[in-house]
Every structure is written in C-alpha cells, then in structure tokens.
N, C-alpha and C positions, 0 to 999 in steps of 0.2 A: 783634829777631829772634833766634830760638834758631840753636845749629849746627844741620845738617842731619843727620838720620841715615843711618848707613852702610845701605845695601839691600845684604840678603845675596844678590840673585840681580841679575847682570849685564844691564842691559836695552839696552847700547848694541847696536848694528846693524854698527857699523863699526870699525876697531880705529883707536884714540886715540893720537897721536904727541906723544909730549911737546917743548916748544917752549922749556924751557928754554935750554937752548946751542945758538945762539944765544937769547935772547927777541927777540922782534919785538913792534911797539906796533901799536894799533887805536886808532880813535878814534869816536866817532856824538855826533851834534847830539842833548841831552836838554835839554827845559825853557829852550828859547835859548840854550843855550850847546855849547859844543864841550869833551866828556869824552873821557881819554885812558886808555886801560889797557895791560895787558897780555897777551898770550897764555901760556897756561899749555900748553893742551895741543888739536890740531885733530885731525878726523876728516873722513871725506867728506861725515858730515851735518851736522856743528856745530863748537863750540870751546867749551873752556872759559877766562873771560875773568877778572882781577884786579885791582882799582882797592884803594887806602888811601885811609883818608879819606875817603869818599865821601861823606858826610853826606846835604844833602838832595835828593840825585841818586836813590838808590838805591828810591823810592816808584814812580819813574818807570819802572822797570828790571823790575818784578816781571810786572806783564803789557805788557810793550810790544813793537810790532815797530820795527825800527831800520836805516838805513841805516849801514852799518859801511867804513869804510876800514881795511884792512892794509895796513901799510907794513911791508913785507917788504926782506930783501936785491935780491931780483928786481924789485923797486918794488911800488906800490901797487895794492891788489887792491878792489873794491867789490864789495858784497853786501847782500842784506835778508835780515833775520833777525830770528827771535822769541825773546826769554826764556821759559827753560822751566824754571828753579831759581835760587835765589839762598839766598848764604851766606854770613853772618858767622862771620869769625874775629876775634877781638882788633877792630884798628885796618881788618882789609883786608876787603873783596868779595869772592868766587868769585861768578860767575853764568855757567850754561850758556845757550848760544844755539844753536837751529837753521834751518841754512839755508834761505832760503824761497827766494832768487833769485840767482843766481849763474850769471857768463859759462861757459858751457862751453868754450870755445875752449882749447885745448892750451898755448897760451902763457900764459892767467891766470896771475898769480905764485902764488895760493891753487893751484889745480891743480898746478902744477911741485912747488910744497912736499908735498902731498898724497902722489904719488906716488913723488917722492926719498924722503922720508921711509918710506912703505910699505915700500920695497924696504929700506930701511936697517934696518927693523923684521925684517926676514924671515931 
C-alpha cells in the first residue's frame, strides 16, 4: 500500500478532536482474533484509528464493517462502524472509520468525550 494523498479540500462534516493526551485504546474481533489500536483523533461521525504492525490484519480493514469497543477514561463505549481509508506509514496503520451505530444516550462515554472535547476545541 502507497501513503495516501493529502486532499486539498476539507471533506469532513464534523470538526476532529485529537485524542492524543490522553490516547485511549479500541479494540474489534478481525479474522478470529481480537486487534487492538489506538485512537488518534474522534469526531461525531467517525475516528481516526492507529495499529503497528499490523501485518495480515489490515486486507481485512479495507472494506469492512466492524464492532469496535473504546475503552475510554469514562469506561467503555461500543459501536459499528465502517472503513473508509487506510494508510500506511513505516511500520504503523492510520485507518478512518465511520459510525454506523452508536448508543445515543448522554452518558455514552464516546458522547461525553465528543462533547467535552467540542467545547475544549472552541
């Protein structure tokens, strides 16, 4: 896989919170087994997610939909979500995912994070 190329024109919908400090981990069942990444950066409609190494995971990744746990500070958040880009660097993974199915409820920990973070951004 090549890098991806940069798009001059912004197409996301929702502004993107970067999830470095803290990171939080994710994890989804790919090919029988249980893969764990991490969170790079969430929006209200997706995430962008990061694994190393990923070897023969990542065939799996490109069109897949996926049951995804966030294990957040606030505890764990479940979701389905679809691959919508993937991208090699070096050794590591970028791959965006957009949410297909996600609890609305106010207390979701994804929701809490969502919002804290919005406002933090503003």
């Amino acid at each position: 896989m090549s890098e991806q190329k940069i798009s001059k024109q912004e197409r996301r919908r929702h502004l993107r919170l970067n999830c470095d400090k803290p990171p939080f981990e994710v994890s989804f069942k790919c090919n029988g087994g249980n893969i764990s990444a991490f969170v790079e950066n969430i929006s209200a409609s997706g995430a962008k997610l990061r694994i190393s190494q990923a070897g023969d995971h990542i065939p799996f990744l490109i069109q897949g939909e996926f049951n995804y746990t966030f294990y957040t500070s606030l505890g764990p958040a479940e979701c389905r979500a679809r691959t919508v880009w993937v991208q090699r660097k070096g050794i590591e993974y970028f791959w965006g995912i957009e949410f297909i199915k996600m609890d609305n409820k106010d207390n979701n920990p994804l929701n809490v994070i969502i919002r804290d973070l919005s406002k933090q951004a503003m």
